[in-house]
N, C-alpha and C positions, 0 to 999 in steps of 0.2 A: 476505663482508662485511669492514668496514674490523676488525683487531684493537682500535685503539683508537677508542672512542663520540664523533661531535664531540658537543661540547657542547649541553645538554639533555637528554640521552638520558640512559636509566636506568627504572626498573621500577615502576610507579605507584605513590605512595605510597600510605600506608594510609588516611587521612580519604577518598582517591577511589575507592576501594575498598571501603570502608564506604557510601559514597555511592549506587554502580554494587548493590551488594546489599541496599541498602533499594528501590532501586528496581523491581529484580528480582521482589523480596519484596512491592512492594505490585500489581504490576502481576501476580502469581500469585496475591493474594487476592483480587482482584478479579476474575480470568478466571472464573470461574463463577457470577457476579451475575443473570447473564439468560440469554441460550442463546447457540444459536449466530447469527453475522449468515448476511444471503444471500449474498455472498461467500464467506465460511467453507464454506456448503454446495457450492456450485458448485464450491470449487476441491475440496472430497474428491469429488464425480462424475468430475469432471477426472483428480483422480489414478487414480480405478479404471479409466483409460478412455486412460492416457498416449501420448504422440503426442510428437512433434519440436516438435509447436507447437500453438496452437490459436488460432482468429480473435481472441482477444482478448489473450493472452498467448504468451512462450514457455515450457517448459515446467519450469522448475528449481522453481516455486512447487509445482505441479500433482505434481510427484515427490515434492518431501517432503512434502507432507499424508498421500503416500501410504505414505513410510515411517513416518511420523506415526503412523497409522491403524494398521498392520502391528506397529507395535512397542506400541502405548499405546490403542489401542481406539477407538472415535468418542465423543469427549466433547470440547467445549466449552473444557475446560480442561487438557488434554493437548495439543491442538490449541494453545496460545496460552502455552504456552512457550517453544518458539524466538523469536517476537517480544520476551517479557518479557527475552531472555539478550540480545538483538538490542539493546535500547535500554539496557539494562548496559554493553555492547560501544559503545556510543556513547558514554556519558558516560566512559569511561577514556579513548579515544581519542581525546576532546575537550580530556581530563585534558595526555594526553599533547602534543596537539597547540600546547597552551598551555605548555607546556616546552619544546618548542623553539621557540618564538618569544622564551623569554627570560624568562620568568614563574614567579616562586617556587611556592611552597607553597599560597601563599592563593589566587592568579592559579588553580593546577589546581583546585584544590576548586571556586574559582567557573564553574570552565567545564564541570565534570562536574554541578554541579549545575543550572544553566543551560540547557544541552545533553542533558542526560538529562529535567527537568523541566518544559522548557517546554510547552505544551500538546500540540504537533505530534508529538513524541517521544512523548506517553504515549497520545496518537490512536493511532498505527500501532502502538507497543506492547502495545495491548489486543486488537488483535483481529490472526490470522492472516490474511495478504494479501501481494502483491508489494509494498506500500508499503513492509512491515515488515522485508523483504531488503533494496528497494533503498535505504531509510532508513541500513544499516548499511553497504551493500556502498559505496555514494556517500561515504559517511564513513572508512570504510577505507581508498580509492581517495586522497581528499584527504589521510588523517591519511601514507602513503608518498607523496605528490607532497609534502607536506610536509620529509618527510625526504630526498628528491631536491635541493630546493630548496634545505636546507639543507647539503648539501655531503657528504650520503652514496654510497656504493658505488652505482657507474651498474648494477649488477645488480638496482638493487630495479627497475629498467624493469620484468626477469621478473614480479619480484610484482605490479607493476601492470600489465600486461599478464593477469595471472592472474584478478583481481579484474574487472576491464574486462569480460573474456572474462564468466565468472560471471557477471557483470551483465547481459549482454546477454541471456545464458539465463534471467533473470528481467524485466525490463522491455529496452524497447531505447531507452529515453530514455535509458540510459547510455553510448549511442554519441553520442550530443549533449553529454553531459559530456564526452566524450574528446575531438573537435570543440573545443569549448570552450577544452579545455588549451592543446590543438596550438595554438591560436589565439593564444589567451594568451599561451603561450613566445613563439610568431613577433615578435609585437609588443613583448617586453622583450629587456633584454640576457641572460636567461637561455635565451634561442633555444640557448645554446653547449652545453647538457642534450642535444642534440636530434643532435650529433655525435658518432661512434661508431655501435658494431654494436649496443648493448644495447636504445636504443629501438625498434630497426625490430624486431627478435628480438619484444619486448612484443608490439609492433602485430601482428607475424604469431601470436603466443600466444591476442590476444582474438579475432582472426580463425578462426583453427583454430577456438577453442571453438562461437563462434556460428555456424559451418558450418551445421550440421545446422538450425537453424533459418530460418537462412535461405533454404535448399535447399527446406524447408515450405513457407516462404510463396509464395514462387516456385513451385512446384508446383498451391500452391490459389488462386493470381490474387489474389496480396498482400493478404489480406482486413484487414490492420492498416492498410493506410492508410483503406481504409473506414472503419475502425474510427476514425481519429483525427482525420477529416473529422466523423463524427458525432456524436464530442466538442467541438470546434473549433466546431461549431454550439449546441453546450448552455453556449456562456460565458458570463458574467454580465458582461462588458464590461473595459474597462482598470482604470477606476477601482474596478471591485470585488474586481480582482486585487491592487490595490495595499494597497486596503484590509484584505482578507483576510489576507495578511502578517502584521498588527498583530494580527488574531486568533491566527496559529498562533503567534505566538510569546507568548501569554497577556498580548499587551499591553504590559507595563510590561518584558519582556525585548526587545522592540525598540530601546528605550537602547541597552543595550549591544551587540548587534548591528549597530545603525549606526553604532556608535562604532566598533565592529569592521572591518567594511568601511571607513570611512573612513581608518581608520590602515594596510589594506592596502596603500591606494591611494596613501598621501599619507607613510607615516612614515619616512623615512629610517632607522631602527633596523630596520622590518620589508621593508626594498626588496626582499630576497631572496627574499621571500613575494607579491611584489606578483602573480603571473598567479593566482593565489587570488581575489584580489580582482576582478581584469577577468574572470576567467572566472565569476564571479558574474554581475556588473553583462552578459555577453554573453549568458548565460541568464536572468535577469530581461528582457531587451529582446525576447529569442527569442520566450517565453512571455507576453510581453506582448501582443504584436502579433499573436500566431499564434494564441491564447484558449486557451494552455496552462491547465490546471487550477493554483492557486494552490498548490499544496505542492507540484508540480514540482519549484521549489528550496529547497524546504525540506531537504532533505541539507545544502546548504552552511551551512545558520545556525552546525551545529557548529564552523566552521571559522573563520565569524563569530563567533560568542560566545567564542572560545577566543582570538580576538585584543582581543577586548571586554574579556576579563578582565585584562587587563596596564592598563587604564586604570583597573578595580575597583579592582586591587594597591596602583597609586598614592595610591588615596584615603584619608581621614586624617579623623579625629575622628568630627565632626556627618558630613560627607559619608559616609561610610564606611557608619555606622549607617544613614540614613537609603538609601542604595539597598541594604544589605542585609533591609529592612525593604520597600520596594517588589519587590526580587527574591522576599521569601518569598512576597506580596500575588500577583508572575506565576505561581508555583508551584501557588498554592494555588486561582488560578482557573482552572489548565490544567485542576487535577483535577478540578471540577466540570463543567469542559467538558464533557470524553474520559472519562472512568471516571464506572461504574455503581456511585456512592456515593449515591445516593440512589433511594427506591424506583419500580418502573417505571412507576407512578399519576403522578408529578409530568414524566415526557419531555417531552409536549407544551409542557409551559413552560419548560424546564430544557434541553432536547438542542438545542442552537443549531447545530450541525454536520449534526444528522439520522442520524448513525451508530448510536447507538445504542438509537433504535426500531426499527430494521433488526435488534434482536437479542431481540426480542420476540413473540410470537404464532403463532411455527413450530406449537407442540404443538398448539394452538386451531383452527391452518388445518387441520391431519391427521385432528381430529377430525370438522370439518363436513365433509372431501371421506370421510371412512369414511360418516358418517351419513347421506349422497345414494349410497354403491356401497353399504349396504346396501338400498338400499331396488330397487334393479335385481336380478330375480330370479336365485336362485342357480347357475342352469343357464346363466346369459348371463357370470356374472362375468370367465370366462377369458377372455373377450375382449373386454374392456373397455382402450377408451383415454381415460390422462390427459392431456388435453391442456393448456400452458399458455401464459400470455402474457410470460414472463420466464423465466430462467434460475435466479432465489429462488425462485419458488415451485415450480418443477421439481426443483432440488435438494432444495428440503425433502419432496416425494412419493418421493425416491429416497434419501434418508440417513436417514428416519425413518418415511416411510410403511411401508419392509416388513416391520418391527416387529409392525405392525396389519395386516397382511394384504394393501396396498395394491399395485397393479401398478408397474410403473417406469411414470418421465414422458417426455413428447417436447413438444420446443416448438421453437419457428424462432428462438428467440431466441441471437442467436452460434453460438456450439462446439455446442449442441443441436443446431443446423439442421442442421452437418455430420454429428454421427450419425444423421439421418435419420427417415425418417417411423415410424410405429407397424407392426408387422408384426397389428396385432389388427383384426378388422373388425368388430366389437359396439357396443354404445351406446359415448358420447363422454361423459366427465366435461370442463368445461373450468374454467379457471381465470382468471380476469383479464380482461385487454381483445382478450377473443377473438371477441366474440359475431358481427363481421360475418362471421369467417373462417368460423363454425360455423356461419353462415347458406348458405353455398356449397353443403354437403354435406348439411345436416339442416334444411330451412324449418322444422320444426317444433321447434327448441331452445327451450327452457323456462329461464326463470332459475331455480332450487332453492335458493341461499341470498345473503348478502350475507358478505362476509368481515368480521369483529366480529375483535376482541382483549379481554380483560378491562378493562383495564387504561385504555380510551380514549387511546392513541397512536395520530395520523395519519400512521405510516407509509403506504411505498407501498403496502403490500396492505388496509390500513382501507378498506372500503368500496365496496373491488372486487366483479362477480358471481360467483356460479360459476353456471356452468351445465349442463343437463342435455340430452344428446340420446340418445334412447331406439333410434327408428329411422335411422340414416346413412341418406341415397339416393347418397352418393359417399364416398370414402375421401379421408381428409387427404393421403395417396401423390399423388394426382391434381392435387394442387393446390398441392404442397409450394414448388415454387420460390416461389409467390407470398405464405408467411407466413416468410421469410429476413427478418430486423430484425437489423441488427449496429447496435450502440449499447451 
C-alpha cells in the first residue's frame, strides 16, 4: 500500500469504538432470550453434513456453525456471536467510511450509530444466518471500493476481490453487487480504476474462490435458481418493497439515508464516490422488478448513512438536537423490532418481522413428537421414521431430539431432500403438512397431536398436525422424488 494515508484515513476513533462495543454487548445479552430460530437449526444439520454447496446456500455459513459447534458446543448463544462481532464490524466501517468521504468526529459516531443501530443491522445481528456475513462482507466490500475510489493503492482490487470471493461462498447475491460495481465504474469517469492488471487479478481471486461451488450447483442441476424462482413467487409486490425499506431502517433513519444516496448522486464534494450511489439505485431497481426480498440491499444503507452523516455534521442548534432525538426515537424502535426485549407472551403483537417467533417452541415441539414415539411399542422404536414438512422442524428433531432419545429427521424439504429418504422401514411419525404425502404409503395415518407453544405465538409450526402412521404399506424411498419442495 501507499506509505503515506490519503486523506481520511486513520484508526477509528474511540466514541466509535465504544459504539461498535455496546452494540456487541447488547446484542450478546440478548442472544439467549428465546432459543434457537429454524434457520439456526438447519444451518448446524448443514454444517454436520458440509458439502461445496447446498440447494439453498453455498457453503461458508454451513462451515462455521460447524466450527461454531466444534469449538463452543450447540447453544443459542455461542452460535450468535459472530453475528453480534459482525454488526460491530459494521458500525466502524461505516465509522470509517464516513471519514473518508470528509466527515469529522461527530459525522463517524453518527454513522456508526445509524449503521450499527438501525433495525436491519440488529435483525441479522441477533440471530446466526447468511444475512449476518453477508450484512458485513457487503459492507467490507463497499467500506475498500470506498478507499479505491478515493485514490488508494489499485492493490486493494486483491482485497476486493478477496471479500467478493468469500461472499460468494456465503450468499451469491454478492455476484450482483459485483455486477453492480463494474456497472457503476463503466458509467462514470471513474471507469479509469478499471485499467491495469490489479482488477482483472481481483476478478480472477473471487472467481477461483467460488469455483468449487459453482462446480456444485452445475453438477446437482442448478437447484438455486429453483430456489430463487420460488422466492420471486413469495413477493409481496413493488410497493411493499419500497415500503419495507422504511421498516428496516426503523423509520426515521430513512432521512438520513436518502439524504445520503442523494448527495452520492448529486454532490460535487462526494463525485468521486458517486458509483456507490448508482450501484445502489442499480440493485434497488434489480430487486424491485425481480421480487427480490426487501433487505437484499440493505448492506448498502451503511454506505448510505455514512454519507448521511456529513449532512447530520452540518447541522446546528434546534436542527441538530431535534434529529438527534428522532435518530435515538429509530434506534430505540429497531430494538423492539429485532431483539427479544420483551417476553415471549407479547410476539404475536409485538414481532412485526415474524423472526422472532421463529425462536420459540423447539423444546415443546421435541416434547409432543417424544410423547406420540413413546407410545409406539418399544421393540418397533429402532425403526421408526420422522418425517417432516420443513427443514425447522427437521432440524429441531436433529440438534435437540437426540438429547431425548429421538431418531434423526428426513424431509423433502431443500438440502433434506438431497440427503435422502429414511433407511428405517417402521411406523412413520410426521410432522407438518405432510399428511397427503403420508396418505401414499399409510391410508391408515392418524393425526396424534396438534403443534401448541406456551406461549400462544403464531409462528409457522402453531397449529400444524403431527401425525402417526403405525403400519406403512410403502416406504417414503418409493415416492421420494415426489415430496422434493425447494422454497
Amino acid at each position: 500500500m501507499n506509505s503515506s494515508e490519503p486523506s481520511g484515513t486513520g484508526r477509528p476513533e474511540r466514541p466509535v469504538l465504544i459504539t461498535a462495543a455496546c452494540l456487541v454487548v447488547l446484542l450478546l445479552l440478548m442472544a439467549g432470550r428465546y432459543g434457537f430460530h429454524r434457520d439456526e437449526l438447519y444451518f448446524l444439520v448443514a454444517g454436520r453434513r458440509l458439502d461445496w454447496g447446498f440447494v439453498d446456500q453455498p457453503p461458508l455459513t454451513p462451515l462455521i456453525a460447524r466450527v461454531v459447534e466444534t469449538l463452543g458446543g450447540t447453544s443459542p448463544i455461542v452460535l450468535r456471536i459472530l453475528p453480534a462481532l459482525a454488526i460491530g464490524g459494521v458500525a466502524v466501517l461505516a465509522a470509517g467510511m464516513a471519514r473518508r468521504f470528509g466527515g469529522g468526529s461527530r459525522a463517524q459516531l453518527y454513522a456508526a450509530v445509524t449503521a450499527g443501530g438501525a433495525g436491519v443491522a440488529l435483525g441479522v445481528g441477533h440471530l446466526f444466518s447468511t444475512a449476518a456475513f453477508d450484512y458485513f462482507l457487503w459492507t467490507l466490500a463497499t467500506w475498500i471500493l470506498v478507499r479505491l475510489l478515493g485514490g488508494d493503492d489499485s492493490r486493494w482490487w486483491l482485497a476486493l476481490g478477496l471479500v467478493v470471493g468469500v461472499g460468494l461462498q456465503n450468499k451469491h447475491l454478492m455476484g450482483l453487487f459485483a455486477v453492480a460495481i463494474l456497472m457503476a465504474l463503466l458509467v462514470t469517469q471513474q471507469r479509469r480504476l478499471l485499467a491495469g492488471i490489479w482488477p482483472w487479478i481481483g476478478v480472477g481471486i473471487a472467481a477461483l474462490i467460488a469455483l468449487p461451488n459453482i462446480i456444485w450447483q452445475i453438477a446437482n442441476d442448478l437447484p438455486q435458481l429453483e430456489m430463487a424462482s420460488a422466492l420471486a413467487g413469495r413477493s409481496d409486490g413493488p410497493i411493499a418493497f419500497v415500503l419495507e425499506q422504511i421498516g428496516l431502517l426503523s423509520i426515521v433513519l430513512a432521512v438520513p439515508a436518502a439524504i445520503g444516496l442523494w448527495r452520492l448522486l448529486r454532490s460535487a464534494s462526494l463525485d468521486r464516490w458517486r458509483p456507490i450511489g448508482i450501484t445502489f439505485v442499480l440493485l434497488f431497481v434489480f430487486f424491485l422488478v425481480t421480487g427480490g426480498k426487501s433487505y437484499y440491499v440493505a448492506p448498502l444503507y451503511s454506505a448510505l448513512l455514512a454519507a448521511g452523516a456529513l449532512w447530520f455534521e452540518g447541522l446546528e442548534g434546534r436542527r441538530r438536537r431535534v434529529m438527534i432525538g428522532t435518530t435515538s426515537l429509530g434506534v430505540f424502535i429497531g430494538l423492539f423490532i429485532t431483539l427479544p426485549l420483551l417476553p415471549p407472551t407479547t410476539l404475536s403483537t409485538v414481532d412485526v418481522t415474524g423472526e422472532l417467533g421463529e425462536t420459540v417452541g423447539w423444546p415443546e415441539l421435541i416434547d409432543q413428537v417424544v410423547a406420540i414415539y413413546e407410545t409406539i411399542p418399544a421393540d418397533q422404536r429402532d425403526d421408526v421414521a420422522i418425517f417432516t414438512g420443513s427443514y425447522g422442524e427437521a432440524g429441531a428433531i436433529d440438534v435437540l431430539g437426540p438429547d431425548v432419545g429421538l431418531p434423526s429427521a428426513v424431509s423433502g424439504h431443500n438440502n433434506y431432500w438431497l440427503w435422502g429418504p429414511p433407511d428405517r422401514h417402521g411406523p412413520v411419525i410426521g410432522i407438518g403438512q405432510i399428511g397427503d404425502v403420508l396418505d401414499r404409503i399409510c391410508p391408515t395415518t392418524v393425526q396424534a397431536d396438534t403443534i401448541t407453544n406456551p406461549y400462544g405465538v403464531e409462528n409457522e409450526e402453531a397449529g400444524l398436525p403431527l401425525y402417526l402412521c403405525m403400519a406403512p404399506e410403502g416406504q417414503l424411498a418409493d415416492i421420494w422424488d415426489d415430496v422434493r419442495h425447494y422454497n
